[in-house]
N, C-alpha and C positions, 0 to 999 in steps of 0.2 A: 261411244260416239253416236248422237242421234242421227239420223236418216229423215227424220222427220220429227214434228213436234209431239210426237206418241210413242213412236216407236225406233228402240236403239238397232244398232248393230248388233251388240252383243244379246239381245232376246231373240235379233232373228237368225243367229246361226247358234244360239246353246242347244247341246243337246248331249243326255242323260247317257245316251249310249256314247257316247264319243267321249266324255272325261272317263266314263265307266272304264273302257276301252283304250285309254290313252291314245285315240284317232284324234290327229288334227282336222278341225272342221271349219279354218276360215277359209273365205271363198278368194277364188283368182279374181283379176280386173273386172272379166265379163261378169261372173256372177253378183262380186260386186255394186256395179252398175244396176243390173238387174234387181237384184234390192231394195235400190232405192225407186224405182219405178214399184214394186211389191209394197214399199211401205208407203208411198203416198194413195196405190190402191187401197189399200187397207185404213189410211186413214177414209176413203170417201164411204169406207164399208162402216167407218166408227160414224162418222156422219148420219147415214142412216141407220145407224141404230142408237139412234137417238143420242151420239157422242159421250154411249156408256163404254169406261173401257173393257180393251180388248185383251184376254189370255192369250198367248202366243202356246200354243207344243212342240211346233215346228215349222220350221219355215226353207230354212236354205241347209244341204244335207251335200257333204263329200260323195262321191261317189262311194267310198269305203265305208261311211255311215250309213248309205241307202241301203246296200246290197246287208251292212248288218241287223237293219230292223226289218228287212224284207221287203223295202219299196219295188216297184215296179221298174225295170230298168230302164223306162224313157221317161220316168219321172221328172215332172216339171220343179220340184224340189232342189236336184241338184244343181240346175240351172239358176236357182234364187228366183222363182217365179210360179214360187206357190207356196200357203201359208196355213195350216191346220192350227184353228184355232175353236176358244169357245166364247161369249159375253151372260154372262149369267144376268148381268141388271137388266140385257133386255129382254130374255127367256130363254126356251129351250135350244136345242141344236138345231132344234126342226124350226124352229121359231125363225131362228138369225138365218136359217137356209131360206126359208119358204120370202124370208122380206127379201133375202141376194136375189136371189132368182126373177123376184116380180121389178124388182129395181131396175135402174140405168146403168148400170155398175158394168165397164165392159168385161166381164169376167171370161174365161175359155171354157172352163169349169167352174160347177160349183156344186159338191158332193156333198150329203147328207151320211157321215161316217158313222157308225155304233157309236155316237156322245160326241164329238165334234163336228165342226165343219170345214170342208176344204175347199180354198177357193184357186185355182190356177188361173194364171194368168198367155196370155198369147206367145209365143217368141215375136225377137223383132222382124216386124214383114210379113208376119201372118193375119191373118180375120181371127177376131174372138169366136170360137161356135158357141156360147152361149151354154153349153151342155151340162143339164142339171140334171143330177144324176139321185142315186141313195145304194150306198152298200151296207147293209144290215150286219154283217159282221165279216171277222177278217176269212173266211170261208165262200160266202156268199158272193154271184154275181151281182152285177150292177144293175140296177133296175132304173129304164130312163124315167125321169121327174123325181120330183119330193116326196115319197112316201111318209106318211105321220105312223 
């Protein structure tokens, strides 16, 4: 089912651990919903990058999926409102970070990951903080801005 003219449902809640695992991973009403505000984000993210497409790794994660790759437990993920991705046509991770960041893009977050990029979105009724971040690996603190 598309969500938008780029991106399906089933790309933004696949995930590797969850068939691995035989965990159901589609999402209830709200995160549902949520999605489709994720994916028409996403596409203003494919927009400016120059409306090359976009790799999805993850995007919307069960509760039971987060806690099995290790997400953070207030992960904006399981809510459907956040989306780890990459665009190789338009360059690096640091690249597609460094244009989110300088961009309009109301984003909450937007993380510079060891080789992708994570972009979180606001809950409803809250302010984007804008917060760009870079964690250099799954070890490492957050370092605020974009690190190259």
């Amino acid at each position: 089912m598309n969500l938008t003219s780029h991106f399906t449902l089933e790309e933004m809640t696949f995930s590797e651990i969850a068939a691995h695992l035989g965990i159901d991973n589609a999402p209830g009403p709200t995160a549902a919903s949520n999605l489709r505000i994720l994916a028409a984000s996403m596409e203003e993210i494919r927009a400016l990058l120059k409306n090359n497409p976009i790799v999805v790794h993850s995007a919307y994660r069960s509760i039971e999926v987060n806690t099995a790759v290790g997400g953070a437990a207030t992960s904006a993920h399981c809510s459907g409102l956040a989306c780890d991705f990459v665009c190789p046509a338009f360059g690096s991770a640091a690249e597609v970070a460094v244009a989110i960041a300088k961009s309009d893009v109301a984003y909450d977050q937007t993380i510079l990951e060891y080789g992708w990029v994570h972009v979180g979105l606001a809950s409803a009724g809250m302010t984007a903080r804008r917060e760009a971040l870079t964690k250099r690996s799954p070890w490492a603190t957050y370092e605020l801005g974009i690190r190259v």
